[in-house]
C-alpha positions in Angstrom: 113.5 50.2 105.3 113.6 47.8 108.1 111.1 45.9 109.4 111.0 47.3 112.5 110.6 51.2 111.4 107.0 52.3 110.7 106.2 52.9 107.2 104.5 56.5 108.2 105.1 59.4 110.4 102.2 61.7 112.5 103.5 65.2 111.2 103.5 67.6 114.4 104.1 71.0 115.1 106.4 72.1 117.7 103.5 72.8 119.8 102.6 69.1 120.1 106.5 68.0 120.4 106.5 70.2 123.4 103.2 68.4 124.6 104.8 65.2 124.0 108.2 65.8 126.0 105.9 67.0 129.1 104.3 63.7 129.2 107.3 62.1 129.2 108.0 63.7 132.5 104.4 62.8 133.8 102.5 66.3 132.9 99.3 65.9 131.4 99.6 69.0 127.8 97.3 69.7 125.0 98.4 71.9 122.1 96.0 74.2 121.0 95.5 76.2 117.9 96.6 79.2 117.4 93.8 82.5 118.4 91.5 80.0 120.5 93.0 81.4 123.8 92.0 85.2 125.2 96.0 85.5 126.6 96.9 85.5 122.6 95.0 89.1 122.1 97.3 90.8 124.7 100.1 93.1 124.0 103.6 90.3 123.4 106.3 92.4 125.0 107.1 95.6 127.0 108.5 98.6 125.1 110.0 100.0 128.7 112.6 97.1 127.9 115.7 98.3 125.2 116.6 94.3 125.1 112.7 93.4 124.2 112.0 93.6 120.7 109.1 94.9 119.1 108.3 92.1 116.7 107.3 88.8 118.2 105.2 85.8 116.7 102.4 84.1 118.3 102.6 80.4 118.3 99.5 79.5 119.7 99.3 77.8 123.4 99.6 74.9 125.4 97.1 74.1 128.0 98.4 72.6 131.5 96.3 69.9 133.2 96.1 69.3 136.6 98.5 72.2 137.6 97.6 75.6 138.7 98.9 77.1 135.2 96.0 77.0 132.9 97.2 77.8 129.8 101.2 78.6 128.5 101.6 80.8 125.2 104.5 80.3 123.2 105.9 83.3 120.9 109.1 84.0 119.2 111.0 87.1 119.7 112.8 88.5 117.2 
């Protein structure tokens, strides 16, 4: 290993990568964990949709700062 390179690495969840590009572009993000949030207890996806599928996984959410979104989940269809 060089000198240069760090001898450890801050292990993060997509979440917080997400929360890291965004302030890289000046938007203030904080990961949260997953089932804090009241949006995570509402139905994922619309069955009126034939292109929506019925499994999707909750990934928790990122909360916005000073924007008017509050609070963006992130799932996974599929």
């Amino acid at each position: 290993m060089l000198d240069s390179e760090q001898d450890t690495f801050v292990q993060k969840n997509k979440n917080e990568e997400f929360c890291d590009l965004l302030e890289h572009i000046g938007i203030e993000a904080e990961a949260k964990e997953v089932g804090t949030e009241d949006v995570e207890y509402g139905d994922y996806y619309s069955g009126s949709f034939t292109q929506s599928p019925i499994m999707t996984t909750n990934h928790g959410c990122i909360k916005i700062k000073n924007f008017n979104i509050d609070v963006v989940q992130v799932i996974q269809k599929g």
